[in-house]
Backbone as JSON, one array per atom type, in Angstrom:
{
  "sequence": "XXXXXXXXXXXXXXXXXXXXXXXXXXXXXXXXXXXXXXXXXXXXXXXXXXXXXXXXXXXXXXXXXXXXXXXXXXXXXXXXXXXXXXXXXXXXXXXXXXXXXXXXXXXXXXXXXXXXXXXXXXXXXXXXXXXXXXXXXXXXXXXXXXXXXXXXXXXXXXXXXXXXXXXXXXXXXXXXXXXXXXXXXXXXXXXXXXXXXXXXXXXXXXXXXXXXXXX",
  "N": [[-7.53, 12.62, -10.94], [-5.14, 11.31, -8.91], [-4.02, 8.15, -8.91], [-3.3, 4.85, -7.78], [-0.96, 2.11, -8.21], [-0.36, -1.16, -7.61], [2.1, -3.91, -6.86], [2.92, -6.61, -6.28], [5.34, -9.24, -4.61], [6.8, -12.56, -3.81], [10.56, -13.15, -3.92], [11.79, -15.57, -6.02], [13.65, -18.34, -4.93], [16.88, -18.51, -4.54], [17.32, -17.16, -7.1], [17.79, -14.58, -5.87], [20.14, -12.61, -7.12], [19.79, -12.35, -9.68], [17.42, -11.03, -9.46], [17.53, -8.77, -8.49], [19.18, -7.41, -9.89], [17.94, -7.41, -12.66], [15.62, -5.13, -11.45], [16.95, -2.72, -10.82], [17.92, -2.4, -13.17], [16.12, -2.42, -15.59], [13.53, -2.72, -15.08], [12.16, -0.68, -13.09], [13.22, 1.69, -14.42], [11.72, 1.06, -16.94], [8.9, 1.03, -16.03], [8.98, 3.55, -15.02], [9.15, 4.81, -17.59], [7.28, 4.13, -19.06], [5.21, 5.45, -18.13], [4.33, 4.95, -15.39], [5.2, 5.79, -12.09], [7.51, 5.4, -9.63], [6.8, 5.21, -5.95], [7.42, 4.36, -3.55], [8.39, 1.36, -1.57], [8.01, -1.62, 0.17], [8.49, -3.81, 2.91], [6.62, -6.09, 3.87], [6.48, -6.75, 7.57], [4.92, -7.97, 9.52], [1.64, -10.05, 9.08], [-0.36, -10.82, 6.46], [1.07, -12.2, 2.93], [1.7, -11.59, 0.02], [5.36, -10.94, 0.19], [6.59, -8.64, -0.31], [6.32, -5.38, -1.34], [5.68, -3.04, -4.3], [4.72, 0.59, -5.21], [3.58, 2.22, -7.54], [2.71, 5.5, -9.37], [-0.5, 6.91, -10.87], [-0.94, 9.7, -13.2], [-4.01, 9.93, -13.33], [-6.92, 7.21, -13.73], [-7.42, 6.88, -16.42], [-4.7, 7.4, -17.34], [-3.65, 5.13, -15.96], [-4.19, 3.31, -17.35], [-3.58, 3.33, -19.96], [-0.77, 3.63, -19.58], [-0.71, 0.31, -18.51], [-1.8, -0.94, -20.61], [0.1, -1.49, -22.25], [2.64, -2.35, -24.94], [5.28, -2.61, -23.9], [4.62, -2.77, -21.01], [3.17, -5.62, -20.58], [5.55, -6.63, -21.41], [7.5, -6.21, -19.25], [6.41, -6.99, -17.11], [6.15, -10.13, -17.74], [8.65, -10.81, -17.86], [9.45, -10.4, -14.86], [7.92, -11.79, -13.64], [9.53, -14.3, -13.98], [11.06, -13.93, -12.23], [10.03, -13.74, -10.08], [7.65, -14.92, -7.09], [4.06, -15.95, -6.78], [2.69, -13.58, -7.43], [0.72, -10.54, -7.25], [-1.23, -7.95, -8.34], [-2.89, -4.88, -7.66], [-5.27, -2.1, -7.74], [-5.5, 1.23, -6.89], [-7.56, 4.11, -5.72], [-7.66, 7.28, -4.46], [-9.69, 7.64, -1.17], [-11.95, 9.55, 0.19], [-10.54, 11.4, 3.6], [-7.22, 12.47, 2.33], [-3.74, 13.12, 3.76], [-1.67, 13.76, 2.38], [-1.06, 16.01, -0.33], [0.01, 15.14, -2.58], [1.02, 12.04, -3.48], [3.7, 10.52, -2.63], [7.19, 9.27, -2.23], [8.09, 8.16, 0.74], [10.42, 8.13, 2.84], [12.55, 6.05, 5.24], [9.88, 4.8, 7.21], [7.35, 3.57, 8.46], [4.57, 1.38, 8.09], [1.28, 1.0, 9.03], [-1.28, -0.67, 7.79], [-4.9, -0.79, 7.56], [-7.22, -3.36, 5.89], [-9.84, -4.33, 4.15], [-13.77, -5.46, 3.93], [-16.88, -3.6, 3.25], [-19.39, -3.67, 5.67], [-22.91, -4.47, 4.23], [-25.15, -1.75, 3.32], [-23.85, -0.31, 4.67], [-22.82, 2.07, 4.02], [-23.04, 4.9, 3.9], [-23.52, 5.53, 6.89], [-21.43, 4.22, 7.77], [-18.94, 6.23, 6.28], [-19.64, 8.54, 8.04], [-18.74, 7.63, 10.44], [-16.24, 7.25, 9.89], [-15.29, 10.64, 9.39], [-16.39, 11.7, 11.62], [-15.21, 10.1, 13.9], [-13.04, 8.28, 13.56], [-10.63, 9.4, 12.63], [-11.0, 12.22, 13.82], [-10.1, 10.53, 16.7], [-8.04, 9.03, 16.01], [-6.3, 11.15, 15.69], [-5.53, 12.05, 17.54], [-3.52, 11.34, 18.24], [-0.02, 11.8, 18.48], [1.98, 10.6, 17.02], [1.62, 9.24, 15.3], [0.76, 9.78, 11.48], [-2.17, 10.27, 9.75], [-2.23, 8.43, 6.37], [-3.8, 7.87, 4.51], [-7.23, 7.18, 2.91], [-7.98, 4.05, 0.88], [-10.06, 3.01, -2.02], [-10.18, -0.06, -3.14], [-10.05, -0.99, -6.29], [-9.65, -2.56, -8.04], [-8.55, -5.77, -8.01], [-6.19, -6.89, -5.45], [-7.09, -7.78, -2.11], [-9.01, -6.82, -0.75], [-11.9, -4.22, -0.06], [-11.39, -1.66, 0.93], [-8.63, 0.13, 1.98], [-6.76, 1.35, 4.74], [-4.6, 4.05, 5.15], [-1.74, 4.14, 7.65], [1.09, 6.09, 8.94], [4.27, 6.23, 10.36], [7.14, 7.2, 11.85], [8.56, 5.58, 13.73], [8.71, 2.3, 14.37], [8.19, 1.15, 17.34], [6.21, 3.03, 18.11], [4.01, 2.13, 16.5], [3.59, -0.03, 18.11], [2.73, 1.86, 20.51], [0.43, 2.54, 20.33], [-1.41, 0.23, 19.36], [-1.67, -0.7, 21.83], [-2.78, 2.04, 22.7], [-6.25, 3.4, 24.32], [-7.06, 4.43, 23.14], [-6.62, 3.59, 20.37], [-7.79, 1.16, 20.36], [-10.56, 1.29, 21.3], [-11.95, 2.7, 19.05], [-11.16, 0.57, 16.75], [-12.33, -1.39, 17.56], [-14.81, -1.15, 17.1], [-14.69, -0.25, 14.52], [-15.05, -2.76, 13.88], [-17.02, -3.87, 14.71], [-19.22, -2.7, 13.67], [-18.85, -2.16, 11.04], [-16.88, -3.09, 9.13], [-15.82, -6.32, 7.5], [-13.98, -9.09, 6.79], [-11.51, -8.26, 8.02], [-8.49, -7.34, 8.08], [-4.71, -6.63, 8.93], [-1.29, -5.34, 8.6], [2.23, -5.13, 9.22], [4.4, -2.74, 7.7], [7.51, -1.76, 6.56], [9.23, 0.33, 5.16], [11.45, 0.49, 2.36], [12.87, 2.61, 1.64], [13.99, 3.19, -1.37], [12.41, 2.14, -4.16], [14.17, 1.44, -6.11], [16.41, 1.02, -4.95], [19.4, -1.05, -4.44], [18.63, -1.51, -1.35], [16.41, -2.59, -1.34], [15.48, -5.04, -2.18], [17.51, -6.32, -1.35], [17.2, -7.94, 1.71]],
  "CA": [[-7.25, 12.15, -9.59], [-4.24, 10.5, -9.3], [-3.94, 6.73, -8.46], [-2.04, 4.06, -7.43], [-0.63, 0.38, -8.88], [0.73, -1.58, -6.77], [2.74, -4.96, -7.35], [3.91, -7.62, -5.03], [6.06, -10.61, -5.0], [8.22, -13.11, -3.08], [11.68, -13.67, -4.84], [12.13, -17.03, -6.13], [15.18, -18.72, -3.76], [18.34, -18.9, -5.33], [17.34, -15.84, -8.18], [17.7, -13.14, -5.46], [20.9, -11.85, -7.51], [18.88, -11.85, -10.84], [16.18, -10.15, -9.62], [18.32, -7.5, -8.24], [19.94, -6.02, -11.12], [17.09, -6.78, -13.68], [14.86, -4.23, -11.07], [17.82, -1.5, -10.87], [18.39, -2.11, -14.05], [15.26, -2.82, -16.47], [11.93, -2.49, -14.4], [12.44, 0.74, -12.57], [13.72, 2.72, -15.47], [10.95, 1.0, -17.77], [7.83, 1.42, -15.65], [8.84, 5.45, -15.53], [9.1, 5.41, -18.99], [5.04, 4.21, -19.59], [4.47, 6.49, -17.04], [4.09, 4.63, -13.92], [6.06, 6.6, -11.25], [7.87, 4.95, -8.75], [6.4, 6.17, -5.47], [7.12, 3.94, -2.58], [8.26, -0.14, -1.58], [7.81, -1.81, 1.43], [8.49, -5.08, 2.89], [5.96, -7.26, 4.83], [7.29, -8.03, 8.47], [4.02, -8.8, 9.94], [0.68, -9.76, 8.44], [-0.02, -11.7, 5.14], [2.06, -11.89, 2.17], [3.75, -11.53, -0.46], [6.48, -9.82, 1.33], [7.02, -7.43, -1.27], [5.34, -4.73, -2.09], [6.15, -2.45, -4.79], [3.94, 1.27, -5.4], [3.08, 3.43, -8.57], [1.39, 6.18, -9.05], [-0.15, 7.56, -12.58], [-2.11, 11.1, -12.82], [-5.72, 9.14, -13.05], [-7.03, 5.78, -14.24], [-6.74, 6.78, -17.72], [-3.19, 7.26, -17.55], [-2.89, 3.93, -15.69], [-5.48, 2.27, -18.1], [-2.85, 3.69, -21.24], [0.42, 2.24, -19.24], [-0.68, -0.74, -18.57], [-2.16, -1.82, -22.0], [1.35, -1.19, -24.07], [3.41, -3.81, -24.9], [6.31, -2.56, -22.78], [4.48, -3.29, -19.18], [3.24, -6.56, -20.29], [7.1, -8.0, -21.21], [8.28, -6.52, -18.27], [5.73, -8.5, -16.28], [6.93, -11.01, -18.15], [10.23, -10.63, -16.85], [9.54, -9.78, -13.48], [7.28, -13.24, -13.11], [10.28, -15.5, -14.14], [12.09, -14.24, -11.09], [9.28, -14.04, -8.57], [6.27, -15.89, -7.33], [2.7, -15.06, -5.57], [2.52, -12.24, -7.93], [-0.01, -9.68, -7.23], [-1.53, -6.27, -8.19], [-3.71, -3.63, -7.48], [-5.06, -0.06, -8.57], [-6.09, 2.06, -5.58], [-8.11, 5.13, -5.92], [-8.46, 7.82, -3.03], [-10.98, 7.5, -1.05], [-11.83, 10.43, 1.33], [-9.36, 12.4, 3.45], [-5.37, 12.25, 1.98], [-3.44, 14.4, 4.08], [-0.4, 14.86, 1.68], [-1.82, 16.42, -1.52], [0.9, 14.01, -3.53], [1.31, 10.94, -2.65], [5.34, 11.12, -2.66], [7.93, 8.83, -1.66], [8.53, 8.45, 1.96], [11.7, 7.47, 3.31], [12.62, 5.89, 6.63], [8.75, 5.14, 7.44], [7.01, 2.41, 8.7], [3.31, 1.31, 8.08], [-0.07, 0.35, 9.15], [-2.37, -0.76, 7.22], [-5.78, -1.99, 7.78], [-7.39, -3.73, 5.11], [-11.24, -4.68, 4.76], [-14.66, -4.93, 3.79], [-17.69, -2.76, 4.3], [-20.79, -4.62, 5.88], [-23.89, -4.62, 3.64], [-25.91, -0.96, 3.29], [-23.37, 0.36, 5.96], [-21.5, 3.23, 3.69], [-22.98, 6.37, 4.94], [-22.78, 5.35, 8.09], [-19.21, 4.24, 7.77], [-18.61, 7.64, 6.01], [-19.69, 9.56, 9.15], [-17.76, 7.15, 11.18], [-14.47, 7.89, 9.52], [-15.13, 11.79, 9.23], [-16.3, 12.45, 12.66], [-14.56, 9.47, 14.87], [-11.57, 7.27, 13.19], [-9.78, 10.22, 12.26], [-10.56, 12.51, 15.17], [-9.8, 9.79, 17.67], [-6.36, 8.68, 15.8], [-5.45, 12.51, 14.99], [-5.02, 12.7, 18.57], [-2.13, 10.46, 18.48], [0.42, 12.77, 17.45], [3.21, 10.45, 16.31], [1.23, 9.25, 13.78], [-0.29, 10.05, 9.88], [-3.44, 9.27, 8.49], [-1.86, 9.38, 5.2], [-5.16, 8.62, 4.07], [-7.87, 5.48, 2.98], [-8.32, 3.91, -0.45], [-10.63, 2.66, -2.47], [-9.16, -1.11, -4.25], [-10.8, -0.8, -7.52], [-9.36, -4.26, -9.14], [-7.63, -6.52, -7.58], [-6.1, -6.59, -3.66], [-7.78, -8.52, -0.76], [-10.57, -6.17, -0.05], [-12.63, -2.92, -0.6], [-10.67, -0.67, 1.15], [-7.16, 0.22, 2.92], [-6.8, 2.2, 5.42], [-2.92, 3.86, 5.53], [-1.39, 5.06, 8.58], [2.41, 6.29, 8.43], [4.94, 5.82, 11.65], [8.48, 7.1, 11.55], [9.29, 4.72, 14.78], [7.96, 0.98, 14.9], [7.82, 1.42, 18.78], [4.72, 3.97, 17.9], [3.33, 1.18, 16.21], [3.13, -0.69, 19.41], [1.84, 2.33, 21.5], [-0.92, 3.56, 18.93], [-1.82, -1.05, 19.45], [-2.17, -0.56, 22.9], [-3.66, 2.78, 23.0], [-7.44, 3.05, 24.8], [-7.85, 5.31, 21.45], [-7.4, 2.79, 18.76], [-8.52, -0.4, 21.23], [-11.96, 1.87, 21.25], [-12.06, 2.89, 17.19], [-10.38, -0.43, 16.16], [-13.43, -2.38, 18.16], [-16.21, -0.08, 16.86], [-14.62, -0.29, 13.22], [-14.96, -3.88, 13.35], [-18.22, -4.77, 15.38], [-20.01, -1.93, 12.85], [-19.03, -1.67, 9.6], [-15.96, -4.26, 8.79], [-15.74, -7.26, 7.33], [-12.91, -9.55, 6.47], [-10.91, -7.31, 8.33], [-6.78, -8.31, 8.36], [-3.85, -5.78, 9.4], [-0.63, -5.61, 8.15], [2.81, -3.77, 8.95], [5.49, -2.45, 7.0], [8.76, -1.55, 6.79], [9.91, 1.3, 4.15], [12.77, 0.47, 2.0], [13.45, 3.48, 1.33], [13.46, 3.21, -2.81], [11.85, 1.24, -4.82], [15.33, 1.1, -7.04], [17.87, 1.01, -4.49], [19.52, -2.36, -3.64], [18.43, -2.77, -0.14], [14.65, -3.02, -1.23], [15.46, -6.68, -2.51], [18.74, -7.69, -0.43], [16.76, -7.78, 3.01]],
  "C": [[-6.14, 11.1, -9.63], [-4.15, 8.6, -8.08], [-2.99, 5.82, -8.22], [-2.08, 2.35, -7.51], [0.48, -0.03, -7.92], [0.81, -3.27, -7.03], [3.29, -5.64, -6.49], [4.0, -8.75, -5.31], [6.42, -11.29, -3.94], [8.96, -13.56, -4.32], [11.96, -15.28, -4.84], [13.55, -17.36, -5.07], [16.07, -18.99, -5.04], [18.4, -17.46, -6.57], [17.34, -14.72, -7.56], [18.86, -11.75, -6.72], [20.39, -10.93, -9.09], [18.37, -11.07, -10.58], [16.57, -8.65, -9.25], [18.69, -6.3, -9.22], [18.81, -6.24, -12.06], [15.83, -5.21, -12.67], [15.53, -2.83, -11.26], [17.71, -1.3, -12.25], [16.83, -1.98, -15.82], [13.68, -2.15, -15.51], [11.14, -1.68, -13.86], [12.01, 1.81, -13.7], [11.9, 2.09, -16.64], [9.67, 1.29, -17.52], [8.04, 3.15, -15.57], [8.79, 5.74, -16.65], [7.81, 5.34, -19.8], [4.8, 4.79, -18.68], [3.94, 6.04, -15.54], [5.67, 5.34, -12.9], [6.26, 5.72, -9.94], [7.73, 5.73, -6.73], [6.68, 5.21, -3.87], [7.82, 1.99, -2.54], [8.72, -0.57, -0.03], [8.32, -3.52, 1.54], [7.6, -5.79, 4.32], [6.54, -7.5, 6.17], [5.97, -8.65, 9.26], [2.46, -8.77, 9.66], [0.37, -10.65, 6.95], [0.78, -11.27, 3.85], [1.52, -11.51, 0.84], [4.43, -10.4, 0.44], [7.17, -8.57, 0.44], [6.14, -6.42, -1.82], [5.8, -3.37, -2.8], [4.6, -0.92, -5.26], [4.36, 2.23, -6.49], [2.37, 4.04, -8.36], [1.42, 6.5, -10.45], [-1.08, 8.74, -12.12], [-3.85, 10.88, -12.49], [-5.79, 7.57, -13.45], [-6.96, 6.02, -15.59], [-5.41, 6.4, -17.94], [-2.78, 6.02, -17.4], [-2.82, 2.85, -16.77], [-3.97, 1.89, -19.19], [-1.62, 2.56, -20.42], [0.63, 1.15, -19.39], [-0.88, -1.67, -19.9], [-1.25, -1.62, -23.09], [2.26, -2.54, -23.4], [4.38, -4.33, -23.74], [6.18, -2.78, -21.39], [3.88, -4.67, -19.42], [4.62, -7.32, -20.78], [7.7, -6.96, -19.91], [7.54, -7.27, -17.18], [5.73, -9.77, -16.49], [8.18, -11.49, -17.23], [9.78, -10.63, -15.59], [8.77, -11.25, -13.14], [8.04, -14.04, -13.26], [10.96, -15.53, -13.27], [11.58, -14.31, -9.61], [8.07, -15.01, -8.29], [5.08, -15.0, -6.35], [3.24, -13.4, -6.34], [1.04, -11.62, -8.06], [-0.17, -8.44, -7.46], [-2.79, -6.42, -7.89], [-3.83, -2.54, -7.84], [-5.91, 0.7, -6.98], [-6.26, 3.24, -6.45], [-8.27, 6.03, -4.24], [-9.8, 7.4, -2.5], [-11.46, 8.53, 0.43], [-11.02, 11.43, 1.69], [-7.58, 11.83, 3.03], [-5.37, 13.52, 3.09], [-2.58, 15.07, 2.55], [-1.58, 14.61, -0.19], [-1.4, 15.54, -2.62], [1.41, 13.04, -2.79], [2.73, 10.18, -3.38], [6.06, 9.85, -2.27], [8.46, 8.84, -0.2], [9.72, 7.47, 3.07], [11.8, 7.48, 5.09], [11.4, 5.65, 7.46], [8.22, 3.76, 7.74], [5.22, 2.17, 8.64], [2.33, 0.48, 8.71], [-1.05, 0.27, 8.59], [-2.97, -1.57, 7.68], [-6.73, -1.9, 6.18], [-9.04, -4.51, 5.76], [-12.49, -4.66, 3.86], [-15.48, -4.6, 4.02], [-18.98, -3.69, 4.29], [-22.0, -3.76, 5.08], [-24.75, -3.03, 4.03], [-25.63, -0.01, 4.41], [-22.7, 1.84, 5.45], [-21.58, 4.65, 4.1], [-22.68, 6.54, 6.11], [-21.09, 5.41, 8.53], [-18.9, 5.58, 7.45], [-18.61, 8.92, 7.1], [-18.66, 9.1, 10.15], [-16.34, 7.93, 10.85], [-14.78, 9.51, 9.32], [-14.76, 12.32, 10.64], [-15.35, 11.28, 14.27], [-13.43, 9.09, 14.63], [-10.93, 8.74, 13.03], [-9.61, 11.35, 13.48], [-9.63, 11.74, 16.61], [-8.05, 9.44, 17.63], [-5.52, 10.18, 15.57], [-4.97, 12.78, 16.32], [-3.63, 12.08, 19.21], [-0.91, 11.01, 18.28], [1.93, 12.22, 17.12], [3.05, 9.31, 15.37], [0.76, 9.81, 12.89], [-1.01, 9.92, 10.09], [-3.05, 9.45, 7.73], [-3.16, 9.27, 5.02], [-5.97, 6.8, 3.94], [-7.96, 5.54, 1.5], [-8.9, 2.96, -0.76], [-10.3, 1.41, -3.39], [-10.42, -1.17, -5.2], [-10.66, -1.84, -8.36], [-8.21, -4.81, -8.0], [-7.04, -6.42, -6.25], [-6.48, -7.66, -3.04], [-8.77, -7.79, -0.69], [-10.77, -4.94, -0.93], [-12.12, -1.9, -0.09], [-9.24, -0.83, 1.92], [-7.48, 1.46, 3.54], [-5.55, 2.87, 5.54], [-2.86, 4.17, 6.77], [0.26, 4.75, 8.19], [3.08, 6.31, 10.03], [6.25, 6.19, 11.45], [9.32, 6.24, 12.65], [8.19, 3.07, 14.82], [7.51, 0.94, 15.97], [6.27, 2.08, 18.79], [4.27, 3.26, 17.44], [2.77, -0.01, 17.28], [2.73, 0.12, 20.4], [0.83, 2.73, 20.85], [-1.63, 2.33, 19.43], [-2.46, -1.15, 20.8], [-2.99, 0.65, 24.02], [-5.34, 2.66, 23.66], [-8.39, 3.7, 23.09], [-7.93, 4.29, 20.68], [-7.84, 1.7, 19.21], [-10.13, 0.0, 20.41], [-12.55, 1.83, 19.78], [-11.65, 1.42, 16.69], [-12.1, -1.56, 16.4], [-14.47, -1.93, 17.39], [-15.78, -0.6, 15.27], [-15.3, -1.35, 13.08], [-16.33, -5.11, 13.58], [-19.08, -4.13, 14.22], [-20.04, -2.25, 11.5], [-17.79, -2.71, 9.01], [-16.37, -5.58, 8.85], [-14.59, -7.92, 6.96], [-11.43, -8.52, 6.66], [-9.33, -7.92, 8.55], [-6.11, -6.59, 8.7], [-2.73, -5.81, 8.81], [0.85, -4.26, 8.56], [3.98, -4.04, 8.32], [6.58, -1.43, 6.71], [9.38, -0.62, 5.1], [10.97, 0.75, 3.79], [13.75, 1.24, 1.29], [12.63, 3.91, -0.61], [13.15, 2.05, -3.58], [13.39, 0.23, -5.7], [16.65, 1.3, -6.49], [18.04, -0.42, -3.69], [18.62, -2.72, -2.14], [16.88, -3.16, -0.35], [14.63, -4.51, -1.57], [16.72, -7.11, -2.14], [18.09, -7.45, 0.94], [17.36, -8.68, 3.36]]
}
């Protein structure tokens, strides 16, 4: 089952230029080479931080397990901490429905995530929730995704994410003021959520192309 590492920063002030070319040039190329696949990077505009968020994917948690424990991903985390700060990861695991079978690179895209955890002896419940309501209710939206929900398995803010995908920000503000996700959004949060936060974000296309770190 394939999974996903994800990495976030803010750039130290004054080292934006550093951090630039060691990512094009070193960090990119070296995380594909232990096998983390560059699959995605976003930037924070509203919601908590770091304002950077960078996504891998490996084939399962083995694979990630192997990556991560060689020499070569802890000196480039090395590296990569001398030029940023508020450094964080995560390993996400599916959790439920994905639509897209590979979870791909998506360019030009804007996100919603909700982020959360589940109240105390609530998970079947929740489980029916999201089969037969959250997903009906938002599927009827039709200029959004579900890409899908995941499971944070180490590290994050919470116990799950929720994605949703947006190719217009604007749809991010009618989906907000919908009666649909008012209704589901309320219900998620009176039922089965806890420490519930939001967060959206802004595609930068590639992980390893300048504009993801000259914003």
């Amino acid at each position: 089952m394939p999974v996903l590492f994800t990495q976030s920063w803010d750039i130290i002030q004054g080292k934006e230029d550093a951090y630039a070319e060691f990512v094009k040039s070193t960090l990119i190329p070296g995380m594909t080479a232990i096998g983390l696949e560059s699959v995605g990077a976003y930037y924070v505009e509203v919601g908590f931080g770091p304002r950077i968020v960078g996504v891998h994917r490996a084939n399962d948690a083995e694979a990630l397990c192997r990556s991560t424990g060689t020499s070569e991903f802890k000196q480039l985390t090395l590296q990569v901490k001398a030029l940023v700060q508020n450094y964080r990861a995560a390993i996400l695991e599916p959790a439920g429905r994905i639509k897209r079978t590979e979870y791909v690179i998506q360019k030009g895209v804007w996100k919603f995530n909700q982020y959360y955890d589940l109240r105390p002896a609530s998970k079947k419940e929740y489980a029916d929730f999201i089969l037969n309501e959250y997903i009906p209710t938002l599927g009827k939206l039709n200029y959004l995704e579900i890409t899908g929900g995941w499971n944070v398995v180490l590290g994050g803010v919470s116990e799950i994410v929720a994605e949703l995908t947006f190719k217009d920000p604007v749809d991010i503000g009618r989906m907000l003021a919908s009666p649909e996700f008012r209704h589901i959004s309320i219900k998620l949060q009176e039922e089965f959520a806890i420490n519930y936060q939001n967060r959206i974000m802004r595609c930068t296309e590639r992980f390893d192309e300048p504009r993801w770190f000259r914003l």
